[in-house]
N, C-alpha and C positions, 0 to 999 in steps of 0.2 A: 640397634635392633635387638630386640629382646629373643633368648633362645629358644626355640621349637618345641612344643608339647606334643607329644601323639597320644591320644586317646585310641585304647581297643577294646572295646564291647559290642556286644549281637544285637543290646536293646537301645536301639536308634536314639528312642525318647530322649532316657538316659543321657544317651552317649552328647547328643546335642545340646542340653541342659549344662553337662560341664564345659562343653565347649565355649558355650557364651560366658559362663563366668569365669573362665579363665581368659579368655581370649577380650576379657573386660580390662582386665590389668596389664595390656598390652601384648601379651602374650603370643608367638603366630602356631597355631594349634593346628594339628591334622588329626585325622580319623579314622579309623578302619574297623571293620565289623567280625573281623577273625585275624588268625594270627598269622597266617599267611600273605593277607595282604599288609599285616602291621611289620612283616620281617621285610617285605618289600619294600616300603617306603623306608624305612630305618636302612637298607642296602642303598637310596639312592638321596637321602636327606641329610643330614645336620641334625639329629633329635640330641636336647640334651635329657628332655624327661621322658617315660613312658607311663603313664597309665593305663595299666591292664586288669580289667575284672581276671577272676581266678576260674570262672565256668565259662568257656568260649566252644562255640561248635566242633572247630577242627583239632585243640588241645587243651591240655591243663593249665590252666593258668601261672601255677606253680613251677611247671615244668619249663613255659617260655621264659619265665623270669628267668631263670639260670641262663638257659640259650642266646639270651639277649646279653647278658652280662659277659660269657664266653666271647660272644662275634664283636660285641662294641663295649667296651671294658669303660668308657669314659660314660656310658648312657647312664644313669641312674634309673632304677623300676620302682615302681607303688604301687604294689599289688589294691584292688575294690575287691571286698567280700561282702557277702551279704549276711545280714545281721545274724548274730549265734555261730558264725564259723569264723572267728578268730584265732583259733589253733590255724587255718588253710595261710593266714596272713600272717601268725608267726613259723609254720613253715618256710613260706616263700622269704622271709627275710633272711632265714638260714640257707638259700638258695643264692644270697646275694641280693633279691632287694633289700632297695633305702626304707622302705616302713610300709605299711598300709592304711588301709582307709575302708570304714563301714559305710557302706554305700545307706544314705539319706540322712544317716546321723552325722557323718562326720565333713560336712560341708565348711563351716565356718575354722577345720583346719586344711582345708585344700591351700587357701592360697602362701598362708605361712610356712606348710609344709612342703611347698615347692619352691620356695626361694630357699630354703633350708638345701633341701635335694639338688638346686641349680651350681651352689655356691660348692658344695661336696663336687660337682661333676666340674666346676672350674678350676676349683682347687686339681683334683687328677690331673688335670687336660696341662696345666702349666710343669708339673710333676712331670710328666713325658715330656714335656717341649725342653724341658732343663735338659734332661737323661739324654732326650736327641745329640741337644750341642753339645754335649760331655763326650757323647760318644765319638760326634765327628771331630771334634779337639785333639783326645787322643787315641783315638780307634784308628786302625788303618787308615784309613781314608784320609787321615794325616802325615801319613807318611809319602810325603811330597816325592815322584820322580816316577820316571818311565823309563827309565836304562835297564838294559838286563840284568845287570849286575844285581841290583834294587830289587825286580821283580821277583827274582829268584828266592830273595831274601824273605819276602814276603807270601810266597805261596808254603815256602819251609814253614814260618812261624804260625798258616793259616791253620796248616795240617796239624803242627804239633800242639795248638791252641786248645783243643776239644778235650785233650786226654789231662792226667796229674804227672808226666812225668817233666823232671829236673830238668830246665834247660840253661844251658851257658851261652851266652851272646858273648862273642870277642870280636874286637878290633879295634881301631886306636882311637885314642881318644876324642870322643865332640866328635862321633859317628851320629851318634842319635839311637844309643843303648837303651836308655831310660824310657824313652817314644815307644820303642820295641815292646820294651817290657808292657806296658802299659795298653799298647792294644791287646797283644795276649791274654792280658788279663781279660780285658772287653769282650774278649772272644771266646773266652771259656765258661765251665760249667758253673766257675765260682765269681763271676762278674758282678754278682748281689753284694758280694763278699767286702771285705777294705783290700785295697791295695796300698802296700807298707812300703817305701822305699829307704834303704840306707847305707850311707857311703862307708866302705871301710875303711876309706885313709883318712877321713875326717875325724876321728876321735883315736885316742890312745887305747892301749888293749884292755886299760880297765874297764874306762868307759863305753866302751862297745862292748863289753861284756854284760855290763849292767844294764844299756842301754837293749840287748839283744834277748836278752833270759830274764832280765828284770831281777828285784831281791827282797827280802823278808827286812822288817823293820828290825834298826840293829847290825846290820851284817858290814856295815862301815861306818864310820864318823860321819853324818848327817843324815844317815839315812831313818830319819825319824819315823816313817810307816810302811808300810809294803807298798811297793808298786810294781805293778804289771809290764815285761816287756814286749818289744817290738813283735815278737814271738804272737804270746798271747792276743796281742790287737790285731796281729794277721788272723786269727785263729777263722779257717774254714775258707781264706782269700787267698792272695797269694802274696810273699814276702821278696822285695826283689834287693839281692846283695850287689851294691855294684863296688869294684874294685876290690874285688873277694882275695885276688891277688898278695892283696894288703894284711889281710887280717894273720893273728898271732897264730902258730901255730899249733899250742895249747886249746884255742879257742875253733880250730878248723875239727879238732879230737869230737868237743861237742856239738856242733853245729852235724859233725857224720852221725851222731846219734839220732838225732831229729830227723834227719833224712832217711834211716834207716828203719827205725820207727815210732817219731812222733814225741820222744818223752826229753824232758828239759828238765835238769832243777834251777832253780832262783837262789840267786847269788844269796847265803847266807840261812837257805834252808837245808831239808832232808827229805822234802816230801816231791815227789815224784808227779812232774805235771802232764798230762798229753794234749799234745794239739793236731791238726789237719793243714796242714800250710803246702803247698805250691811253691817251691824255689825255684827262682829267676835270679842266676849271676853274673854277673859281666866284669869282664875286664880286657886292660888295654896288653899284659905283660904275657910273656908264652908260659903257658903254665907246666909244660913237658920242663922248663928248663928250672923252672922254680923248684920242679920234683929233684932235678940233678944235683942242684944245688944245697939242697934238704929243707928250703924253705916253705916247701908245700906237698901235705900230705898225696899220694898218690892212691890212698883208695876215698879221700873223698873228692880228687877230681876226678877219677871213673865215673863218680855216683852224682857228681853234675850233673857231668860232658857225654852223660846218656845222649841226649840230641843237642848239639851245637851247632849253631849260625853263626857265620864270620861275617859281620856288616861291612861294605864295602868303603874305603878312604871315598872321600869327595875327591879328588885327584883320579880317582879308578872311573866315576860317574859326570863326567865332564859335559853329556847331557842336559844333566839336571839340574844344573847350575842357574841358567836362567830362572827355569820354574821356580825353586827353592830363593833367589834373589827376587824375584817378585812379589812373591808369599811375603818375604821377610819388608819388603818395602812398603805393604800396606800395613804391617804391624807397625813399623817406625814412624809412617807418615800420620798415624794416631796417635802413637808416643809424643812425638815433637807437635802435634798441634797443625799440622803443617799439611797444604794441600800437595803429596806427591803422585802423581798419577804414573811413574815409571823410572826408565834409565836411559840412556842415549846408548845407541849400540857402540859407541869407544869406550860405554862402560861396561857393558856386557864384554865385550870381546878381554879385557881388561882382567876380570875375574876370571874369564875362561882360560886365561893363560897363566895366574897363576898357584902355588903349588901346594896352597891349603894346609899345610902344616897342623894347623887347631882343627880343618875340616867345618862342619854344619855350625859348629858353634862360632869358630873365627868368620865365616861369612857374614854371619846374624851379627856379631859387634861391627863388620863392618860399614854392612846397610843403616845399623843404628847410626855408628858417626856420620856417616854421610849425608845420612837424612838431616841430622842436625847443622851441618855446617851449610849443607843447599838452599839456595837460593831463588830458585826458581820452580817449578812445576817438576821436571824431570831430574834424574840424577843424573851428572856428569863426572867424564874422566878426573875432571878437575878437586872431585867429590872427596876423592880416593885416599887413605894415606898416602906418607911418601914413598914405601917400599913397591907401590903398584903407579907411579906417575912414570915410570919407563914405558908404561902401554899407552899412558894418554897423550902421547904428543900425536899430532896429526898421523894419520896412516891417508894421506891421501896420495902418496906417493913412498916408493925404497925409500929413497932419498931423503925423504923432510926431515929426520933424525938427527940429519950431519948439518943442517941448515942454518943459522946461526941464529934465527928469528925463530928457528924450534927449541934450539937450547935456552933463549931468553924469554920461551913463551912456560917452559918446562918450570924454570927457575921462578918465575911470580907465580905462577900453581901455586909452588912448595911453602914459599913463603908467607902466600893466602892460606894456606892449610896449618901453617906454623900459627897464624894468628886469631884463625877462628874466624876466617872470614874479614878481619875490622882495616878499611880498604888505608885507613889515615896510618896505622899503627904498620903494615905492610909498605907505604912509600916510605917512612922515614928507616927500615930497617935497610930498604934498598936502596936508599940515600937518594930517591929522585923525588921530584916534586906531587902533589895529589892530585892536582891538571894534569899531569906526565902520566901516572897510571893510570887514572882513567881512561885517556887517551890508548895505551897501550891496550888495558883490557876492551877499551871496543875494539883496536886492530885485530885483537888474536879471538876476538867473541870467546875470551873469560864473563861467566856471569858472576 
């Protein structure tokens, strides 16, 4: 079905006349005779185009085009003028309508110029539907969990999101720092803006120098032209340091300038740059004790650690384990190709007990391997590496642990997990026959 036309004018004749020849070219066209009834239907329809004369009874022509563009941003306008008042139609285009039209003369571009005006208002309309999923990606609304812990976490970053002051995110690592950072940014004034992220223990102090301030052609052996740093491509976003812990402390000297206010030189000039940047840093290390130690300056973590969020371990958030292993299981069962519709609760109960060391990120490599090695619809204890198969022997009793058909059911897990699943290459490690496990994996309902 082709998109919705409204026609708004007072002289019926008119108004009917373009009706049918639009509504020729498939078109499904509505009508209205002022602008109040035209702001009506546009409140309860799908219009992608509007045609509106510019002399209406109840308002300016001119003036709805803007107000239409205001309330429905994806609607495109074309203002009709009557002949000799084409200044009223290059007005209104400065209002925001897509073009206008001399009413009698300009018939034979109606329909061109609305496939023209249809394709502009599709083009917008896919432009939001991206922006949407960007946002619920990583905007809040990504940040998986319902524990206190979590929420707390997140009404702090909601507040501090509106304003430009410094913030530090701490906690240990494959918290889901970077996630953080990234709604904040979605949630502030500079979200039009880029958001920059970069690690500090990933590059050596030169090169995160160069890479942070950027330098003038010349200012080392290869550097054949100028190039721009991380710095300037944030310029007006927000820049998020993670593992700021890391960085030299020569280079923490100037990074407090820019905090302080905004001015950078590039490696190998003299001229003085300013920019508008948002600092976001994180890190896993206590930075009270990095000051003790002298490896970290102590007035530029005051001019962080203005507001700091401590993200809570997965081990703190035991909650949200499931939800956050669900999440992770529809992303895997896409990765592997693979129909996974969930987990058996021996695997849930599995994860929930244990002790997350890597945290949000060690879950997510776990769900990944599992998904790959399953075999069936659901994920099983069986799924698991081997440091988590002391959860999956039966709990159907205290007892089944000590059982001798538990320890032997425990044992061909391990050895399926050692193999990748491959059921021939699992009996000959275990020196029994391939009739013989199978048999075994249906006694113990191993998939």
């Amino acid at each position: 079905m082709k998109p919705a036309i409204l026609i708004i004018d007072d002289e019926a004749k008119l108004r009917q006349l373009l009706a049918r020849i639009i509504s020729l070219e498939g078109f499904t066209v509505r009508e209205a005779g002022d602008a109040k009834s035209g702001l009506k239907l546009l409140a309860k329809e799908d219009i992608a185009i509007v045609l509106s004369d510019v002399i209406l009874p109840d308002v300016n022509g001119i003036d709805l085009s803007k107000t239409i563009r205001d309330k429905h941003p994806h609607t495109e306008v074309i203002v009709l003028t009557a002949y000799g008042n084409i200044p009223d139609g290059i007005k209104a285009m400065k209002n925001g309508a897509f073009d206008y039209l001399v009413k009698g003369d300009d018939n034979d571009r109606i329909i061109p110029l609305l496939h023209k005006a249809i394709e502009k208002s599709q083009l917008q309309r896919r432009v939001t539907e991206l922006e949407n999923k960007l946002q619920k990606r990583v905007g809040f609304e990504n940040v998986i969990g319902e524990s206190k812990a979590i929420q707390q976490c997140i009404e702090l970053a909601k507040k501090v999101a509106a304003t430009d002051t410094a913030i530090l995110l701490t906690g240990q690592t494959g918290t889901g720092k970077e996630v953080f950072s990234q709604a904040i940014h979605l949630a502030s004034l500079r979200k039009e803006k880029s958001f920059v992220a970069l690690n500090c223990a990933a590059l050596g102090r030169d090169i995160l120098e160069s890479e942070l301030f950027g330098y003038k052609a010349g200012a080392f052996t290869g550097a054949a032209k100028d190039k721009k740093g991380l710095l300037e491509e944030a310029n007006g976003g927000t820049l998020f340091l993670d593992e700021i812990g890391e960085m030299n402390i020569e280079l923490q000297a100037k990074l407090l300038r820019v905090l302080e206010n905004g001015e950078f030189i590039r490696l190998g000039d003299t001229k003085t740059n300013k920019v508008s940047v948002r600092v976001i840093a994180a890190t896993n290390r206590n930075l009270l004790q990095e000051i003790d130690a002298g490896h970290f300056r102590s007035d530029l973590y005051y001019r962080l650690s203005v507001f700091q969020i401590q993200l809570p371990a997965l081990n703190e958030r035991v909650k949200d384990i499931p939800l956050l292993a669900n999440f992770f299981i529809q992303q895997a069962s896409r990765n592997a190709n693979k129909r996974i519709v969930g987990a058996t609760a021996e695997f849930m109960e599995a994860l929930k007990k244990h002790t997350w060391k890597g945290n949000i990120r060690e879950l997510k490599n776990v769900i990944e391997r599992a998904a790959i090695i399953s075999e069936g619809p659901e994920l099983g204890a069986e799924d698991l590496p081997y440091e988590f198969q002391s959860y999956g022997v039966s709990t159907e009793n205290s007892q089944s642990a000590f059982l001798l058909s538990g320890v032997e059911k425990l044992h061909i897990q391990r050895v399926l997990n050692y193999t990748n699943g491959n059921k021939a290459e699992a009996a000959r490690l275990l020196g029994i026959g391939t009739a013989t496990l199978y048999r075994k994996l249906d006694e113990y309902k191993i998939q």
